[in-house]
Backbone of each chain as nested JSON, in Angstrom:
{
  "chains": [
    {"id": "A", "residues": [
      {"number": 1, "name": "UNK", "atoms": {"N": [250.042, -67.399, 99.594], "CA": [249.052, -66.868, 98.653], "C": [249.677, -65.844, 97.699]}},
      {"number": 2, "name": "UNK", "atoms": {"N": [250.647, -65.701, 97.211], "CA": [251.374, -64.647, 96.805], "C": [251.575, -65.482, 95.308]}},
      {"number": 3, "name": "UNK", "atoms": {"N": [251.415, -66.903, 95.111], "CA": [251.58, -67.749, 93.661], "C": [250.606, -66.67, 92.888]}},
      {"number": 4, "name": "UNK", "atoms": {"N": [250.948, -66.533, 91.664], "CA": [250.235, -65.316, 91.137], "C": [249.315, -66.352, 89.953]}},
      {"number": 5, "name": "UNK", "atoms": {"N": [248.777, -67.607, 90.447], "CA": [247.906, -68.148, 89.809], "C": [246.94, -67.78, 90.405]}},
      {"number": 6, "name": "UNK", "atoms": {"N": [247.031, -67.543, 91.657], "CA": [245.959, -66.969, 92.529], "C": [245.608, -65.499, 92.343]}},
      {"number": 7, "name": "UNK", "atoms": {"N": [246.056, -65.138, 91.529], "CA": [245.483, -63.43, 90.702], "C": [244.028, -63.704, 90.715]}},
      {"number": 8, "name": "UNK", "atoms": {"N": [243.411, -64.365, 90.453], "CA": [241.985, -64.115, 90.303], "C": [240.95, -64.458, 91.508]}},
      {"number": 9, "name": "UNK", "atoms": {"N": [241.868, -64.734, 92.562], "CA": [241.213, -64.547, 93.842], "C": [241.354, -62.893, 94.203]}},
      {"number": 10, "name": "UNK", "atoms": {"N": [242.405, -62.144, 93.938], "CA": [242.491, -60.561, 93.723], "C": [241.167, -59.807, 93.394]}},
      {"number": 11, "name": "UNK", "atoms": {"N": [241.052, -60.721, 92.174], "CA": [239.992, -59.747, 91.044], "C": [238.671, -59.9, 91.923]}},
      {"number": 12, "name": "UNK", "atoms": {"N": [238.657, -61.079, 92.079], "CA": [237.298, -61.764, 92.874], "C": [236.661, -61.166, 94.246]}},
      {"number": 13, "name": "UNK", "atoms": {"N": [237.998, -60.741, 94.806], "CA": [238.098, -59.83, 96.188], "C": [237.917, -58.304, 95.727]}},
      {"number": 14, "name": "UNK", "atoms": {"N": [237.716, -57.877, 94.783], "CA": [237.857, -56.681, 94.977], "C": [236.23, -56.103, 94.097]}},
      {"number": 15, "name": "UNK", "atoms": {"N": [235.882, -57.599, 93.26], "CA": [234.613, -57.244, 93.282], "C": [233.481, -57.416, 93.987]}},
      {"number": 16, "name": "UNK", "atoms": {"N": [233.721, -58.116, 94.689], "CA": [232.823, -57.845, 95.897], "C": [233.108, -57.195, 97.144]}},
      {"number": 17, "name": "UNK", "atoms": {"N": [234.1, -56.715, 97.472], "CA": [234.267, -55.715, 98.107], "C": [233.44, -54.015, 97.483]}},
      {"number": 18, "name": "UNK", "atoms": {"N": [233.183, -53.773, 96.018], "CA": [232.39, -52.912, 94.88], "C": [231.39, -53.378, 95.298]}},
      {"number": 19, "name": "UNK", "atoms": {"N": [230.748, -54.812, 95.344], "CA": [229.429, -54.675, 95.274], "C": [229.385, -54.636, 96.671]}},
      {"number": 20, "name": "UNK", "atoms": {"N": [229.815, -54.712, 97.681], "CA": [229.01, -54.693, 99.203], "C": [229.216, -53.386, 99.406]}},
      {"number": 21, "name": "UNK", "atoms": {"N": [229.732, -52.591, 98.696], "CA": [229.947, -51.141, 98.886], "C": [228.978, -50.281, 98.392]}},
      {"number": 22, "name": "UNK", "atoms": {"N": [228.703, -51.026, 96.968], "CA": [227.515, -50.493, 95.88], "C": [226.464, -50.326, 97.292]}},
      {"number": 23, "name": "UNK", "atoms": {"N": [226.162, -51.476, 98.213], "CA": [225.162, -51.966, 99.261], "C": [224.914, -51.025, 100.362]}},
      {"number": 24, "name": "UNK", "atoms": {"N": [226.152, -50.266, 100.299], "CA": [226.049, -49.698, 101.207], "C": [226.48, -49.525, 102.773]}},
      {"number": 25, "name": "UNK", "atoms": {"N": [226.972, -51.406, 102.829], "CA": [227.092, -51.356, 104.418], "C": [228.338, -52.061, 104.75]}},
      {"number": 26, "name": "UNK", "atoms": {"N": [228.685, -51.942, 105.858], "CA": [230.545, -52.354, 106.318], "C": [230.526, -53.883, 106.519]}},
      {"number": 27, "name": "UNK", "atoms": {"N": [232.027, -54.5, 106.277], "CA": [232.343, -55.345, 106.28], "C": [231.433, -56.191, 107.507]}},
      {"number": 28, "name": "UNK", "atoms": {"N": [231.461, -55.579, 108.622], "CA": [230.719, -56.357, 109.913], "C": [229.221, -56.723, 109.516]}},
      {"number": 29, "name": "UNK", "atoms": {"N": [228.485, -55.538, 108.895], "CA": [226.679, -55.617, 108.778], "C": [227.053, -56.896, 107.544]}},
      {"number": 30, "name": "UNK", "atoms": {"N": [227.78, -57.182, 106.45], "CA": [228.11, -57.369, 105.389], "C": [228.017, -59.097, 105.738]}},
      {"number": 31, "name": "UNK", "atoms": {"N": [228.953, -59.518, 106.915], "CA": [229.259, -60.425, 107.312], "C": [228.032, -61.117, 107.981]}},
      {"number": 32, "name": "UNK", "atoms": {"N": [227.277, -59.953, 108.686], "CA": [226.344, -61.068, 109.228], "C": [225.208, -61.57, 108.362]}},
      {"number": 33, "name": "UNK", "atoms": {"N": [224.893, -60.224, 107.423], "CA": [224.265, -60.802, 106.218], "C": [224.656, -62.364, 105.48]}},
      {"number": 34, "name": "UNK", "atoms": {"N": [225.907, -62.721, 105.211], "CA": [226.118, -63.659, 104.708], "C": [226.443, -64.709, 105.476]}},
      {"number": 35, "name": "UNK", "atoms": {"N": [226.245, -64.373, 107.184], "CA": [226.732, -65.285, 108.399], "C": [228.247, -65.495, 108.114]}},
      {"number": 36, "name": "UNK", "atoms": {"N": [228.956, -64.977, 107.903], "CA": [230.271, -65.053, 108.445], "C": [230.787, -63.808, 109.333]}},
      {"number": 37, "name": "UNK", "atoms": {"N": [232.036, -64.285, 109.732], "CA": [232.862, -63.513, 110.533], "C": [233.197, -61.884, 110.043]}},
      {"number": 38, "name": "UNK", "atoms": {"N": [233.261, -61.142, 110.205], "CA": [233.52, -59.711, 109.718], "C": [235.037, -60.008, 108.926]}},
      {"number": 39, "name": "UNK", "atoms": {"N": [236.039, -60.786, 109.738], "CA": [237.375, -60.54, 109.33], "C": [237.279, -61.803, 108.434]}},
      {"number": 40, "name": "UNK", "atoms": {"N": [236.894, -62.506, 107.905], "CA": [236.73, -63.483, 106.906], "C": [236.235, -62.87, 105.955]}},
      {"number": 41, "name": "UNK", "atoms": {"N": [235.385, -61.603, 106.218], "CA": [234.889, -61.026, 104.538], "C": [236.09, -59.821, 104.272]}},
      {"number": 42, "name": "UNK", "atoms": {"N": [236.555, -59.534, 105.222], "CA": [238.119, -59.313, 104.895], "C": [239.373, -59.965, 103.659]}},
      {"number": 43, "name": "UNK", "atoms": {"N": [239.293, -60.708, 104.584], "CA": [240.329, -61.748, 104.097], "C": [240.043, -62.378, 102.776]}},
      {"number": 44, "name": "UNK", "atoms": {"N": [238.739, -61.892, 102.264], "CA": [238.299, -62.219, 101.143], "C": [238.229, -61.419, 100.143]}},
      {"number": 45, "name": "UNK", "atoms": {"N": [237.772, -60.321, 100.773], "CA": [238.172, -58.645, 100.028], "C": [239.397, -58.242, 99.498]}},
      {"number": 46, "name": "UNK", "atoms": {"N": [240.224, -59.126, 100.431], "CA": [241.622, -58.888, 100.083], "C": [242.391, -59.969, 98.723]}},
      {"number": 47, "name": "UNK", "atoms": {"N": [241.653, -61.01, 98.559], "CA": [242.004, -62.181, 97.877], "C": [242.931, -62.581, 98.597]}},
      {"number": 48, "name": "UNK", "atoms": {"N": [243.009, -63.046, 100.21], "CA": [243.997, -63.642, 100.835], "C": [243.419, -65.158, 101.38]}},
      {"number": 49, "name": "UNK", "atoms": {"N": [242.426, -65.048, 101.01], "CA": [242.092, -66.773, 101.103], "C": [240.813, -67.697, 100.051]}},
      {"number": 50, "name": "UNK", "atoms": {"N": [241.799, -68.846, 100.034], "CA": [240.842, -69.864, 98.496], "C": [239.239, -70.077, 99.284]}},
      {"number": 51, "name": "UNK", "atoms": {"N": [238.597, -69.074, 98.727], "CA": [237.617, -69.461, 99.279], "C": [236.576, -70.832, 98.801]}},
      {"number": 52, "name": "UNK", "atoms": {"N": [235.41, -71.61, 99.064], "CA": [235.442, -72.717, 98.74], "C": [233.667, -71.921, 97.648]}},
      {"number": 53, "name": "UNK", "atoms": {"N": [233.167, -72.79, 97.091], "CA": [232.406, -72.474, 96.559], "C": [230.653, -72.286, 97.205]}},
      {"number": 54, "name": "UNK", "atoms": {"N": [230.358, -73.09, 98.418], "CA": [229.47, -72.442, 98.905], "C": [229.836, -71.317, 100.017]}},
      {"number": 55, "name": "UNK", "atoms": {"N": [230.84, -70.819, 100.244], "CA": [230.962, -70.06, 100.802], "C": [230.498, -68.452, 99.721]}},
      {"number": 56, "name": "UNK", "atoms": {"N": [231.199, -68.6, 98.618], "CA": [230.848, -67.85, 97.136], "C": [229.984, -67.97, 96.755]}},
      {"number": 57, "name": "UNK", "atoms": {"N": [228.803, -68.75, 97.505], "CA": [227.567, -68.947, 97.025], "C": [226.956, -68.007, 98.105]}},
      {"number": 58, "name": "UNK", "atoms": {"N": [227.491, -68.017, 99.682], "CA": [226.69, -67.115, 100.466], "C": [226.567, -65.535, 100.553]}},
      {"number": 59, "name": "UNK", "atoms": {"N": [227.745, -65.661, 99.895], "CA": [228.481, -64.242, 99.249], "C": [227.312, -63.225, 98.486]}},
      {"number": 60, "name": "UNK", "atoms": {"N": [227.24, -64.197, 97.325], "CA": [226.564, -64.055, 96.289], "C": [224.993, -63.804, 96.855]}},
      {"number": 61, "name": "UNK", "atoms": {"N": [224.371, -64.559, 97.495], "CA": [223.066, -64.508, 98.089], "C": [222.83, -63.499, 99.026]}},
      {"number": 62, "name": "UNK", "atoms": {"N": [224.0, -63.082, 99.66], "CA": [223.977, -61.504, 100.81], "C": [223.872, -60.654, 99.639]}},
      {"number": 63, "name": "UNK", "atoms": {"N": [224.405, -60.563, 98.556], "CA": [224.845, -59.391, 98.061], "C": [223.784, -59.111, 97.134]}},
      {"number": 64, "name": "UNK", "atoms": {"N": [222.222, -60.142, 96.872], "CA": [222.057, -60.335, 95.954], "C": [221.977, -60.528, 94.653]}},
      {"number": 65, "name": "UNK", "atoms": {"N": [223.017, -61.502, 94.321], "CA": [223.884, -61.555, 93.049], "C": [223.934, -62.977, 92.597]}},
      {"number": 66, "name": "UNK", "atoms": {"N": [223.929, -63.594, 91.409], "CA": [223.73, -64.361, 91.005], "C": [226.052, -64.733, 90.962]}},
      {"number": 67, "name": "UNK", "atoms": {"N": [226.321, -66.127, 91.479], "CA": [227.291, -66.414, 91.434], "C": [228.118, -65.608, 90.264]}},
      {"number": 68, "name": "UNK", "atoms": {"N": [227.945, -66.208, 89.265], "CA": [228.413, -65.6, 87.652], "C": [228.797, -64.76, 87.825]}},
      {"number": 69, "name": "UNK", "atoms": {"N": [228.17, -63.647, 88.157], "CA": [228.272, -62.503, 88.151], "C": [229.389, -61.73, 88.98]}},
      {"number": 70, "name": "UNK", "atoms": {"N": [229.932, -62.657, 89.88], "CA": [231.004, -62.367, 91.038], "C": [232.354, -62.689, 89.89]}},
      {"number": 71, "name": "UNK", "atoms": {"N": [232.595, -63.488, 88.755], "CA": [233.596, -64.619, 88.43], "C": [233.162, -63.708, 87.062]}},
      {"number": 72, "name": "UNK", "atoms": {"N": [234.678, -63.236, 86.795], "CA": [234.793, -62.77, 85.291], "C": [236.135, -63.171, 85.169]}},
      {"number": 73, "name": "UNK", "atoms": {"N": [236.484, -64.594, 85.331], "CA": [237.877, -64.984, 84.869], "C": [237.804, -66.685, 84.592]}}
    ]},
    {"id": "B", "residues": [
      {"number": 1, "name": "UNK", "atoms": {"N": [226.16, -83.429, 102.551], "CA": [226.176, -82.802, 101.499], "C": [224.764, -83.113, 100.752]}},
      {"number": 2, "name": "UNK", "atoms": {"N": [224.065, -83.443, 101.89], "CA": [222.573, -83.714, 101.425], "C": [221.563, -82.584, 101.433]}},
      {"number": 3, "name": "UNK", "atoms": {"N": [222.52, -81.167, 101.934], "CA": [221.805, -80.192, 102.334], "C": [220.794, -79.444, 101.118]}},
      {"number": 4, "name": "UNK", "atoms": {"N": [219.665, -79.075, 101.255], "CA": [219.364, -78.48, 99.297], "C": [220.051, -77.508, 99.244]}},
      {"number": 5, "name": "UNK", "atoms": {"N": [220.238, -76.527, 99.737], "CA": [221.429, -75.22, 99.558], "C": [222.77, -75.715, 98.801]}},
      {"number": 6, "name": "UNK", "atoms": {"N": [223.318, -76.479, 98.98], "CA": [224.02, -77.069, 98.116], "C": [223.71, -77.657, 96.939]}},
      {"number": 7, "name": "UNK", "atoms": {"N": [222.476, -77.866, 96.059], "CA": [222.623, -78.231, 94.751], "C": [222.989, -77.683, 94.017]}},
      {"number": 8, "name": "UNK", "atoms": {"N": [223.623, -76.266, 94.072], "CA": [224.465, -76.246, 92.892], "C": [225.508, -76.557, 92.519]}},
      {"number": 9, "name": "UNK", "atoms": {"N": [226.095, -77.514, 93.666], "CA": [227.616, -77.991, 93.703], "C": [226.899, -78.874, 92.426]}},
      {"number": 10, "name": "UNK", "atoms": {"N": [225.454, -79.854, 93.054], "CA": [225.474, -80.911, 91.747], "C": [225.449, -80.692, 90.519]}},
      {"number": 11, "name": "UNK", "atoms": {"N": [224.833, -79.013, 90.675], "CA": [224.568, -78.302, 88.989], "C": [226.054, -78.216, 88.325]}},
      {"number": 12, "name": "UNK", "atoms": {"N": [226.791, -77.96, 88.98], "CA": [228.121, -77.686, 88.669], "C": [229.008, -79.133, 88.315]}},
      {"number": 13, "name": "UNK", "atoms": {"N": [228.506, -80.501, 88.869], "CA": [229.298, -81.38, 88.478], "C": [228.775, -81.773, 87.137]}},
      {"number": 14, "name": "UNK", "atoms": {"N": [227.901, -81.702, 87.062], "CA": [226.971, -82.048, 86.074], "C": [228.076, -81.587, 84.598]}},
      {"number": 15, "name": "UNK", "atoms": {"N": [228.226, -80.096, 84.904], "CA": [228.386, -79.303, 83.606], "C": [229.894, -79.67, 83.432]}},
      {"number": 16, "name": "UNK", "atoms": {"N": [230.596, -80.136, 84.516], "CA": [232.394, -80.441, 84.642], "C": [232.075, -82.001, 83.686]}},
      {"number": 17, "name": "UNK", "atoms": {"N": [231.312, -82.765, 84.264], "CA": [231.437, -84.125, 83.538], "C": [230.897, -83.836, 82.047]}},
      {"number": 18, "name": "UNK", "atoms": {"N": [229.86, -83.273, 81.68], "CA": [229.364, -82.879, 80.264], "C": [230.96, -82.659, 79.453]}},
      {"number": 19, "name": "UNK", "atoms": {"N": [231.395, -81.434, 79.85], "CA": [232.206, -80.761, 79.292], "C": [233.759, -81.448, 78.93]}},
      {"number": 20, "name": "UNK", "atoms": {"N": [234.262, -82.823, 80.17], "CA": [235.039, -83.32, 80.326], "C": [234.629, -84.921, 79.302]}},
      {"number": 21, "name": "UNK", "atoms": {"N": [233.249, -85.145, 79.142], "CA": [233.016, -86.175, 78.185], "C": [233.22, -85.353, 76.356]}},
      {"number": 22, "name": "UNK", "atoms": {"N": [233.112, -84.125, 76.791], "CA": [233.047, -83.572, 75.275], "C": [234.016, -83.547, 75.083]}},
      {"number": 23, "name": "UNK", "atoms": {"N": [235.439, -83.573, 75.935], "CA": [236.811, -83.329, 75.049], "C": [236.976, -84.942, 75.349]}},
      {"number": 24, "name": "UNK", "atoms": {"N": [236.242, -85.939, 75.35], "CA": [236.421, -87.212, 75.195], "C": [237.403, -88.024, 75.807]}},
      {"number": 25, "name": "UNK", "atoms": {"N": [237.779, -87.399, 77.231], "CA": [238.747, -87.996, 78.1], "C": [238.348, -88.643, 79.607]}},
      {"number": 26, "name": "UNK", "atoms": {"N": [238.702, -89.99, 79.797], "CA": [238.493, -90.273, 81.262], "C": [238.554, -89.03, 82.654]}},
      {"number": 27, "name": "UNK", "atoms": {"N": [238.61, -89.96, 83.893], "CA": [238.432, -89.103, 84.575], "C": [239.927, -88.933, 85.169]}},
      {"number": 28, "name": "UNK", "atoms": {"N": [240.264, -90.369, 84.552], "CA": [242.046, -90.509, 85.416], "C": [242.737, -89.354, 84.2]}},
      {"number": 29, "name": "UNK", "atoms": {"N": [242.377, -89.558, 83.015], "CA": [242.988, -88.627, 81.841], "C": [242.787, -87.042, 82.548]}},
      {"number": 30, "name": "UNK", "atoms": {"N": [241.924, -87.191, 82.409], "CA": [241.428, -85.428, 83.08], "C": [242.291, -85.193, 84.521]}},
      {"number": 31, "name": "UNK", "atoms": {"N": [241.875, -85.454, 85.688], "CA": [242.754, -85.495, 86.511], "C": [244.124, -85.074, 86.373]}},
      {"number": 32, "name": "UNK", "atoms": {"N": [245.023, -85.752, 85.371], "CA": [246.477, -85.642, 85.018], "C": [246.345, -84.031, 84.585]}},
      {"number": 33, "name": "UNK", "atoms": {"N": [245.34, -83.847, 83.501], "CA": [245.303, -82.741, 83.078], "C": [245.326, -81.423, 83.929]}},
      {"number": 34, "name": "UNK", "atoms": {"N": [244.649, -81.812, 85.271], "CA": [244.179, -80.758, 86.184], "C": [245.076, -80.74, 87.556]}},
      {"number": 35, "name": "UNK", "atoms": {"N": [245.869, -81.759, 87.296], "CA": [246.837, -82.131, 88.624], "C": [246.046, -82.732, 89.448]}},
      {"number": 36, "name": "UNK", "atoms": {"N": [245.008, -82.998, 89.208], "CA": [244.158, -83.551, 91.012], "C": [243.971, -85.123, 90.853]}},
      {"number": 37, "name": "UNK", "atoms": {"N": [243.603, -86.023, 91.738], "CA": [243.353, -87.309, 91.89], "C": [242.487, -87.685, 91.503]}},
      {"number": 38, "name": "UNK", "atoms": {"N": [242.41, -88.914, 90.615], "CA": [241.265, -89.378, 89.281], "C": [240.11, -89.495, 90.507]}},
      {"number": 39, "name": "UNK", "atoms": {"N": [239.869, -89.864, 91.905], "CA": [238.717, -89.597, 92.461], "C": [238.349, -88.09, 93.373]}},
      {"number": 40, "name": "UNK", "atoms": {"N": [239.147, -87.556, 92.711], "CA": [238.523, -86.032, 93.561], "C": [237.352, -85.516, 92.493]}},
      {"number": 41, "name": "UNK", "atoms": {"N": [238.285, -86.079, 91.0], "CA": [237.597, -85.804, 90.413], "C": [235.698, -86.247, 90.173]}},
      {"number": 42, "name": "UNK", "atoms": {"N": [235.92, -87.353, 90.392], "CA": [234.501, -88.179, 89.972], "C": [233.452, -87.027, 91.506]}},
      {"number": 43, "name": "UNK", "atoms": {"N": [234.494, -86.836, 92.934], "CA": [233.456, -86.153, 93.509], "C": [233.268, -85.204, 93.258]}},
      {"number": 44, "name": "UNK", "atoms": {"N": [234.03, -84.756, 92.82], "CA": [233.177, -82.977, 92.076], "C": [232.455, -83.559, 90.947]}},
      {"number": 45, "name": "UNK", "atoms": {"N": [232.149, -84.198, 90.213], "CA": [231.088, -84.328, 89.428], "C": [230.146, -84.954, 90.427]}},
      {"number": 46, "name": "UNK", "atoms": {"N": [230.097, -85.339, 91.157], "CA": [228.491, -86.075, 91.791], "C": [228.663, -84.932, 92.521]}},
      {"number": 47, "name": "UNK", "atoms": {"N": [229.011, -83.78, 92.508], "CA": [228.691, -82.573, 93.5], "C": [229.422, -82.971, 94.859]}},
      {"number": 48, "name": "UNK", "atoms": {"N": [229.972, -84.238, 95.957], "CA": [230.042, -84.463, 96.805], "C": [230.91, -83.493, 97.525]}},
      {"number": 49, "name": "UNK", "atoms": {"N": [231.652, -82.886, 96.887], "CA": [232.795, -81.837, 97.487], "C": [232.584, -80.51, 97.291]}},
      {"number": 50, "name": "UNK", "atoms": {"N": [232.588, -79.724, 98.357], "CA": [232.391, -78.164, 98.37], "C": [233.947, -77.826, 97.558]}},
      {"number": 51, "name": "UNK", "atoms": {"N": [234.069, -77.434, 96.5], "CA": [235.244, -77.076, 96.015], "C": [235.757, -75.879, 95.713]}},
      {"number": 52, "name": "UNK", "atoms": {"N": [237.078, -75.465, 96.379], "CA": [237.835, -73.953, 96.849], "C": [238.007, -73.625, 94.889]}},
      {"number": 53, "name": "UNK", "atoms": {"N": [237.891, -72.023, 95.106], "CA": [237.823, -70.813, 93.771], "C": [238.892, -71.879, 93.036]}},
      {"number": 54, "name": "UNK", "atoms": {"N": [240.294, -72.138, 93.691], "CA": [241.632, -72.607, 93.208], "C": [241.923, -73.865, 92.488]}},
      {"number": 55, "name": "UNK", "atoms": {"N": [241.088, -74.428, 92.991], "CA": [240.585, -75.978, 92.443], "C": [239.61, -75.942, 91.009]}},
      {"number": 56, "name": "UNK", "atoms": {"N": [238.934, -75.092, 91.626], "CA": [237.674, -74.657, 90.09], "C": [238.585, -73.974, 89.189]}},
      {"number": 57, "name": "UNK", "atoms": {"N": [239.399, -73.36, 88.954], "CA": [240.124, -72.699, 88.075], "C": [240.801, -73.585, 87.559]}},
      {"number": 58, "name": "UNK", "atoms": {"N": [241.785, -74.77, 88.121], "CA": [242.313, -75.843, 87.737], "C": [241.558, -76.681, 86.805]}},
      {"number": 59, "name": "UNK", "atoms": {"N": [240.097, -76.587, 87.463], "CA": [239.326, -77.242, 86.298], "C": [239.168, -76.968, 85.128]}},
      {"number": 60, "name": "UNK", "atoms": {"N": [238.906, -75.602, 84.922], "CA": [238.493, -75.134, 83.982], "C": [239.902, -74.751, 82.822]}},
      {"number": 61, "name": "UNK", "atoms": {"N": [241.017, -74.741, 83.832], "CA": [242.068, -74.669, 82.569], "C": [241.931, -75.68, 82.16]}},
      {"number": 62, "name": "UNK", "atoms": {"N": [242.259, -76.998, 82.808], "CA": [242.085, -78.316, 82.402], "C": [241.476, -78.651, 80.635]}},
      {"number": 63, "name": "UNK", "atoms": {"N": [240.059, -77.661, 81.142], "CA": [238.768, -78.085, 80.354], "C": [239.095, -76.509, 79.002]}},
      {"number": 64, "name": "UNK", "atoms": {"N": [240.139, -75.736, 79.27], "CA": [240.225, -75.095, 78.467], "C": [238.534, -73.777, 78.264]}},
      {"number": 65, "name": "UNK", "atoms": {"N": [238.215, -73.593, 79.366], "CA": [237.366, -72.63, 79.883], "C": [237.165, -71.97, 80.551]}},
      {"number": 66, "name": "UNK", "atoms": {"N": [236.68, -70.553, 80.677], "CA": [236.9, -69.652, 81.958], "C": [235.802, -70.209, 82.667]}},
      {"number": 67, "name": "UNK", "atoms": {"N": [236.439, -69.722, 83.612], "CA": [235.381, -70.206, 85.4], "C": [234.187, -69.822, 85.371]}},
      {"number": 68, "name": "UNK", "atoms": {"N": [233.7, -69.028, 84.403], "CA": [232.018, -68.318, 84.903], "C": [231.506, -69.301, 83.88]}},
      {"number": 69, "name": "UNK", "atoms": {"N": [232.204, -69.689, 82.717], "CA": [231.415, -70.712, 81.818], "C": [230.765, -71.906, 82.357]}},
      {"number": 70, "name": "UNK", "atoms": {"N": [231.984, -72.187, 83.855], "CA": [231.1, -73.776, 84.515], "C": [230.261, -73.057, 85.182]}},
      {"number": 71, "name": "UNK", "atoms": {"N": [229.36, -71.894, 85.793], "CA": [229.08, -71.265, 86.928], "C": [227.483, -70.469, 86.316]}},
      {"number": 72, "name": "UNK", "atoms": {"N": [226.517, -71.372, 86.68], "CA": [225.506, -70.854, 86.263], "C": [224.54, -70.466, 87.255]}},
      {"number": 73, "name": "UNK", "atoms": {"N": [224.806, -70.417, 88.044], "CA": [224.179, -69.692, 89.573], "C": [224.281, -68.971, 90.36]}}
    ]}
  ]
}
Protein backbone atom coordinates (compact mmCIF):
# COMPACT_ATOMS: atom_id res chain seq x y z
CA UNK A 1 0.00 0.00 0.00
CA UNK A 2 2.81 2.42 -0.07
CA UNK A 3 2.11 2.86 -4.41
CA UNK A 4 1.43 6.52 -3.96
CA UNK A 5 -1.60 6.15 -6.38
CA UNK A 6 -3.11 5.12 -3.34
CA UNK A 7 -2.64 8.81 -1.82
CA UNK A 8 -6.20 9.25 -1.81
CA UNK A 9 -6.99 6.40 0.32
CA UNK A 10 -4.68 8.77 2.89
CA UNK A 11 -6.91 11.73 2.30
CA UNK A 12 -10.02 9.51 2.59
CA UNK A 13 -8.67 8.05 5.97
CA UNK A 14 -8.06 10.98 7.55
CA UNK A 15 -11.37 12.45 6.76
CA UNK A 16 -13.21 10.37 8.39
CA UNK A 17 -11.20 9.77 11.06
CA UNK A 18 -12.30 14.29 11.45
CA UNK A 19 -15.62 13.37 11.06
CA UNK A 20 -15.96 10.42 13.67
CA UNK A 21 -14.10 12.73 15.86
CA UNK A 22 -16.32 15.83 14.93
CA UNK A 23 -18.92 12.70 16.55
CA UNK A 24 -17.42 12.48 19.27
CA UNK A 25 -16.81 8.83 19.89
CA UNK A 26 -13.73 6.19 19.63
CA UNK A 27 -12.81 4.06 17.02
CA UNK A 28 -14.59 0.92 18.97
CA UNK A 29 -18.29 2.90 19.66
CA UNK A 30 -17.45 4.17 15.88
CA UNK A 31 -17.14 0.61 14.63
CA UNK A 32 -20.09 -0.79 16.03
CA UNK A 33 -22.07 2.02 14.74
CA UNK A 34 -21.09 1.09 11.27
CA UNK A 35 -20.88 -2.84 12.32
CA UNK A 36 -17.41 -3.31 11.75
CA UNK A 37 -14.46 -4.37 13.65
CA UNK A 38 -12.81 -1.48 15.77
CA UNK A 39 -9.33 -2.33 14.07
CA UNK A 40 -10.79 -2.20 10.49
CA UNK A 41 -11.94 1.44 11.17
CA UNK A 42 -8.36 1.71 11.95
CA UNK A 43 -6.91 0.44 9.17
CA UNK A 44 -9.04 2.74 7.37
CA UNK A 45 -8.21 5.84 9.30
CA UNK A 46 -4.95 5.09 8.40
CA UNK A 47 -5.52 4.66 4.48
CA UNK A 48 -3.95 1.16 4.88
CA UNK A 49 -6.63 -0.68 3.17
CA UNK A 50 -8.72 -0.41 -0.50
CA UNK A 51 -11.70 -0.24 1.00
CA UNK A 52 -14.68 -1.50 -1.25
CA UNK A 53 -17.58 0.81 -1.82
CA UNK A 54 -20.35 -0.49 0.36
CA UNK A 55 -18.24 -0.69 3.00
CA UNK A 56 -17.81 3.51 2.29
CA UNK A 57 -21.27 3.44 2.13
CA UNK A 58 -21.55 2.09 5.88
CA UNK A 59 -19.07 4.52 6.81
CA UNK A 60 -20.91 7.21 5.46
CA UNK A 61 -24.37 6.12 7.05
CA UNK A 62 -22.63 5.77 10.81
CA UNK A 63 -21.27 9.05 10.40
CA UNK A 64 -24.24 10.52 8.96
CA UNK A 65 -22.87 11.69 5.80
CA UNK A 66 -23.81 11.53 2.46
CA UNK A 67 -20.94 9.34 0.45
CA UNK A 68 -19.70 12.56 -1.64
CA UNK A 69 -18.99 14.13 0.99
CA UNK A 70 -16.27 11.56 2.35
CA UNK A 71 -14.44 11.73 -1.55
CA UNK A 72 -12.84 15.09 -2.48
CA UNK A 73 -10.48 13.53 -5.05
CA UNK B 1 -26.29 -8.39 -4.84
CA UNK B 2 -30.01 -8.32 -4.77
CA UNK B 3 -29.78 -6.70 -1.44
CA UNK B 4 -31.71 -2.91 -1.60
CA UNK B 5 -28.83 -1.41 0.51
CA UNK B 6 -26.87 -1.88 -2.35
CA UNK B 7 -28.59 0.20 -5.06
CA UNK B 8 -26.31 2.55 -5.20
CA UNK B 9 -23.74 0.34 -6.65
CA UNK B 10 -26.62 0.36 -9.58
CA UNK B 11 -26.83 4.24 -9.25
CA UNK B 12 -23.25 4.29 -9.78
CA UNK B 13 -23.13 1.95 -12.87
CA UNK B 14 -25.59 3.75 -14.40
CA UNK B 15 -23.53 7.12 -14.28
CA UNK B 16 -19.96 4.96 -15.33
CA UNK B 17 -21.90 3.67 -18.53
CA UNK B 18 -23.62 7.29 -19.27
CA UNK B 19 -20.32 8.89 -18.96
CA UNK B 20 -18.28 6.04 -20.80
CA UNK B 21 -21.04 6.23 -23.82
CA UNK B 22 -20.35 10.07 -23.80
CA UNK B 23 -16.66 9.78 -24.59
CA UNK B 24 -18.09 7.32 -27.25
CA UNK B 25 -16.02 4.23 -26.47
CA UNK B 26 -16.83 0.43 -26.05
CA UNK B 27 -16.51 -1.36 -23.04
CA UNK B 28 -13.40 -3.47 -24.32
CA UNK B 29 -12.04 0.28 -25.45
CA UNK B 30 -12.65 1.58 -21.97
CA UNK B 31 -11.34 -1.30 -20.10
CA UNK B 32 -7.82 -0.85 -21.98
CA UNK B 33 -8.19 2.63 -20.85
CA UNK B 34 -8.68 1.67 -17.15
CA UNK B 35 -6.46 -1.48 -17.16
CA UNK B 36 -9.38 -3.76 -16.08
CA UNK B 37 -11.16 -6.64 -18.09
CA UNK B 38 -13.78 -5.60 -20.83
CA UNK B 39 -16.23 -7.75 -18.39
CA UNK B 40 -15.43 -6.34 -15.02
CA UNK B 41 -16.31 -3.64 -16.68
CA UNK B 42 -19.95 -4.28 -18.03
CA UNK B 43 -20.34 -5.55 -14.04
CA UNK B 44 -19.77 -2.43 -12.57
CA UNK B 45 -22.19 -0.91 -14.81
CA UNK B 46 -25.13 -3.38 -14.00
CA UNK B 47 -23.95 -2.54 -10.38
CA UNK B 48 -23.11 -6.47 -9.93
CA UNK B 49 -19.73 -5.80 -8.17
CA UNK B 50 -19.11 -4.12 -4.82
CA UNK B 51 -16.11 -2.10 -6.16
CA UNK B 52 -12.75 -1.21 -3.90
CA UNK B 53 -11.96 3.10 -3.58
CA UNK B 54 -8.79 1.79 -6.09
CA UNK B 55 -10.73 0.45 -8.82
CA UNK B 56 -13.21 3.54 -8.73
CA UNK B 57 -10.36 5.91 -9.13
CA UNK B 58 -9.11 3.85 -12.13
CA UNK B 59 -12.39 4.56 -13.43
CA UNK B 60 -12.66 7.79 -13.20
CA UNK B 61 -9.12 8.58 -14.55
CA UNK B 62 -10.10 6.43 -17.33
CA UNK B 63 -13.26 8.68 -17.76
CA UNK B 64 -11.08 11.75 -17.10
CA UNK B 65 -13.14 12.66 -13.75
CA UNK B 66 -12.74 13.01 -10.13
CA UNK B 67 -14.29 10.28 -7.99
CA UNK B 68 -17.02 12.38 -6.19
CA UNK B 69 -18.31 13.35 -9.80
CA UNK B 70 -19.40 9.43 -10.24
CA UNK B 71 -20.62 9.47 -6.40
CA UNK B 72 -23.95 10.82 -5.75
CA UNK B 73 -24.86 9.23 -2.47
Amino acid sequence: MANPQKQFLIFLGKKIRQEREKMGVSQEQFGKLAKVHRTYVGMIERGEKNITLYNLKRFADALGLPVRDLIDF
